[in-house]
C-alpha positions as CSV (number, residue, x, y, z in Angstrom):
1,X,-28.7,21.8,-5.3
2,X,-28.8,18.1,-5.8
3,X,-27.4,15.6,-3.4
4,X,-26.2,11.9,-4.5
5,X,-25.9,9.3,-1.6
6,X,-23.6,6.2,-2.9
7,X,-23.6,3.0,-1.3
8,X,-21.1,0.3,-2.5
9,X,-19.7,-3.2,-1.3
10,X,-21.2,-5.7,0.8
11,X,-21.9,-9.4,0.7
12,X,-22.7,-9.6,-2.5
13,X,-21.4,-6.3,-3.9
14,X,-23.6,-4.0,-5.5
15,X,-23.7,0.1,-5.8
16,X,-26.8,1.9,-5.4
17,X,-27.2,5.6,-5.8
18,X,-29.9,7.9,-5.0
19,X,-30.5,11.6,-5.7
20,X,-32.2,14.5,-3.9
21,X,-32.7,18.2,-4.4
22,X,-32.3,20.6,-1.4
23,X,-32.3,24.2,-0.8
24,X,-29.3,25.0,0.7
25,X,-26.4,27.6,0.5
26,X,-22.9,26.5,-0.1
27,X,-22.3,27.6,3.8
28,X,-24.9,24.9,4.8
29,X,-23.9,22.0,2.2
30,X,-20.3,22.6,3.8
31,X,-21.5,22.6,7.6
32,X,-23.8,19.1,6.7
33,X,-20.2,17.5,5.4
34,X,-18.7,18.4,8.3
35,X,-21.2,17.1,10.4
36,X,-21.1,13.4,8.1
37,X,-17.4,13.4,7.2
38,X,-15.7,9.7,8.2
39,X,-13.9,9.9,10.9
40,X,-10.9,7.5,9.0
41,X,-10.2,7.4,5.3
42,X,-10.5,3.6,5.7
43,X,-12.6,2.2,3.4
44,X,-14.8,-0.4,4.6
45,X,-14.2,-2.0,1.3
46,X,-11.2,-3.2,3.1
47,X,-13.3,-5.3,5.7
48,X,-14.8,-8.2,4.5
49,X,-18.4,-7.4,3.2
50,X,-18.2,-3.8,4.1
51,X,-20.4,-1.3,2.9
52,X,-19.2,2.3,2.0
53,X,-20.9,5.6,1.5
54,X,-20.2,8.8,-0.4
55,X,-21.5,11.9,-0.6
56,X,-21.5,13.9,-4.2
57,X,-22.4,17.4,-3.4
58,X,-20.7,20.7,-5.3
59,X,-19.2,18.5,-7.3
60,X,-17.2,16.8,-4.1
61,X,-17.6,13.0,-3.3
62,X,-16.5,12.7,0.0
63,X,-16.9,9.1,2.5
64,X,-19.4,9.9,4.7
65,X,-20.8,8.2,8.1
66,X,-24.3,8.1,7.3
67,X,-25.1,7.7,11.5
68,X,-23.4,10.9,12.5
69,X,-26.3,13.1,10.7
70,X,-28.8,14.8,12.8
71,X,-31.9,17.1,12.8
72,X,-32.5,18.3,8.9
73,X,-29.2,16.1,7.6
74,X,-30.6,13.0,8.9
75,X,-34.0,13.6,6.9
76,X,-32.3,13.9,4.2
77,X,-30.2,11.0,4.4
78,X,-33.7,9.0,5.3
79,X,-35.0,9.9,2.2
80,X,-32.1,9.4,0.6
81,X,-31.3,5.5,1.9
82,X,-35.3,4.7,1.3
83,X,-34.6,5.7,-2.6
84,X,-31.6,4.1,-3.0
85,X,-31.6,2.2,-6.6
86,X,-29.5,-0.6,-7.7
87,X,-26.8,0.9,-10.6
88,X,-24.1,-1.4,-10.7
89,X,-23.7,-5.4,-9.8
């Protein structure tokens, strides 16, 4: 199952993507966007140089608060923010 971590916004507003295979079953990819869901459907985009992420997994983007993963979630968002690659300026 492949995993896309989205960052957009910030001071000089760029997106950056990056993409990750994992072995999980739709049970787990569900419990680990529980776990990262944003609490608010606030965008940061709204607040002045903000920075937003989204998660795209089965085919659902969903905002995400990239500081609320733990154990195996937050090594895969590590690996994910390290191989994040500019795809839009």
């Amino acid at each position: 199952m492949k995993i896309k971590l989205v960052q957009s916004g910030g001071f000089l507003p760029v997106t950056k993507e990056a993409v990750t295979d994992v072995d999980w079953t739709k049970e787990e990819s569900k419990k680990f966007l529980n776990e990262i869901a944003a609490d608010d459907k606030k965008k940061s985009s709204q607040v002045r140089d903000g920075i937003d992420h989204t998660i795209e997994i089965d085919n659902k983007e969903v905002p995400v608060d990239l500081e609320k993963a733990s154990g195996k979630y937050a090594e895969v968002i590590d690996h994910l923010r390290k191989n994040l690659k500019i795809v839009k300026t």
